[in-house]
N, C-alpha and C positions, 0 to 999 in steps of 0.2 A: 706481283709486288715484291718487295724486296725486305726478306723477312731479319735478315744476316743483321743481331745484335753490334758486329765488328764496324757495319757501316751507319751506327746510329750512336746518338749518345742524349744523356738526360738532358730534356728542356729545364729541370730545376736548380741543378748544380754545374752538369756540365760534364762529367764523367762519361768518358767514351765508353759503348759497350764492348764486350768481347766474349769470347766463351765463358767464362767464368762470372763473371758480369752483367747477367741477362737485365733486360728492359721491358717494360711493359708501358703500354699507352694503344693510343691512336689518335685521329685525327690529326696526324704530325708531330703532337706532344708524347715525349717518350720518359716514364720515370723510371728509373734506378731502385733497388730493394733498400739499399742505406736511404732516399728523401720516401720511400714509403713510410719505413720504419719511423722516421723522424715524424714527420706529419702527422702518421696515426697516434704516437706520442700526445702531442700539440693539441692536438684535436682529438684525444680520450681526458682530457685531464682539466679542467674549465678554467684552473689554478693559470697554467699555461698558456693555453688560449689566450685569455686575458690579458698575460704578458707579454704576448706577439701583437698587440693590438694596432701598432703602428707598422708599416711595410720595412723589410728588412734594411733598401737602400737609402730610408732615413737615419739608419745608424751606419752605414760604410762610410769610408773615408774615399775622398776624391781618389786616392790610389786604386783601392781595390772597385770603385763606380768605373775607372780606365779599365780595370785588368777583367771585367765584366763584359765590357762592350763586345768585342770581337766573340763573346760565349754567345750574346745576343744575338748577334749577325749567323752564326753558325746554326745557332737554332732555327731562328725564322728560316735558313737557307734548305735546313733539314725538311721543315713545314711545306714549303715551297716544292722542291723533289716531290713529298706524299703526296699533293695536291697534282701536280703532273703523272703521277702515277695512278691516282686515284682517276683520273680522264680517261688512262689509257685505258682501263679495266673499264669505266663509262664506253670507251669507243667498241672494245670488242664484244662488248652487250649488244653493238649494234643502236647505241641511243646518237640519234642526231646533233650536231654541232651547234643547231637552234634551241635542243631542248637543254645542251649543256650551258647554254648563254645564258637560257631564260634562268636559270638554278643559281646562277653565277650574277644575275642585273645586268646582264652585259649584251650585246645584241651576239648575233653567233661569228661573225668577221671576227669580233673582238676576241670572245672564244676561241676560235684558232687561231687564231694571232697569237696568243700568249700561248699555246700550249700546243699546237697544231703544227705550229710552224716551225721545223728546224733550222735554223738557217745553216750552209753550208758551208765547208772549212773549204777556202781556198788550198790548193797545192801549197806547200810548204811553208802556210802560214804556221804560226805559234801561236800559244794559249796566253 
């Protein structure tokens, strides 16, 4: 699995990681020491809580809900990656493509279909 902070960034804010930078999480979600910080704030202090009571992107403005989306899309994309990587480490356990279907609701074809199957770059196609 692929542990390199530089190829990951916060599911909360969106900050790329880097050496300096470290990240922590799992299951695909990765946070940042600035939204630790922040949250353990929010959520030591009942004053605060309270005042976060509604989700943040009821107070954004349509601009900054645009300049979020693509943060959205990277994340999930990040999520997505661990979840394929997290098969792979499934596959050299030696667990079967049935038993990662059944984990997953999905029969085991479909299982490797999504995560099984590479498909192959033609000769001198582009990305």
């Amino acid at each position: 699995m692929d542990f390199d902070a530089t190829n990951k960034m916060c599911s909360f804010c969106g900050k790329q990681g880097s050496n300096s930078s470290r990240l922590a999480g799992g299951l695909g979600a990765m946070i940042c020491g600035d939204c630790i910080d922040y949250f353990h704030e929010v959520w030591s202090s009942p004053e605060l809580t309270a005042a976060k009571s509604r989700p943040v992107w009821d107070e954004m403005s349509d601009t900054e809900l645009l300049a979020a989306l693509p943060l959205i899309l990277k994340s999930a994309d990040q999520a997505t990656r661990f979840a394929g990587e997290w098969v792979e480490l499934l596959r050299t356990r030696n667990i079967s493509w049935a038993e990662i279907g059944k984990a997953l609701g999905v029969s085991r074809q479909a299982a490797w279909e999504r995560f099984g199957s590479k498909p192959a770059r033609k000769k001198g196609a582009t990305a």
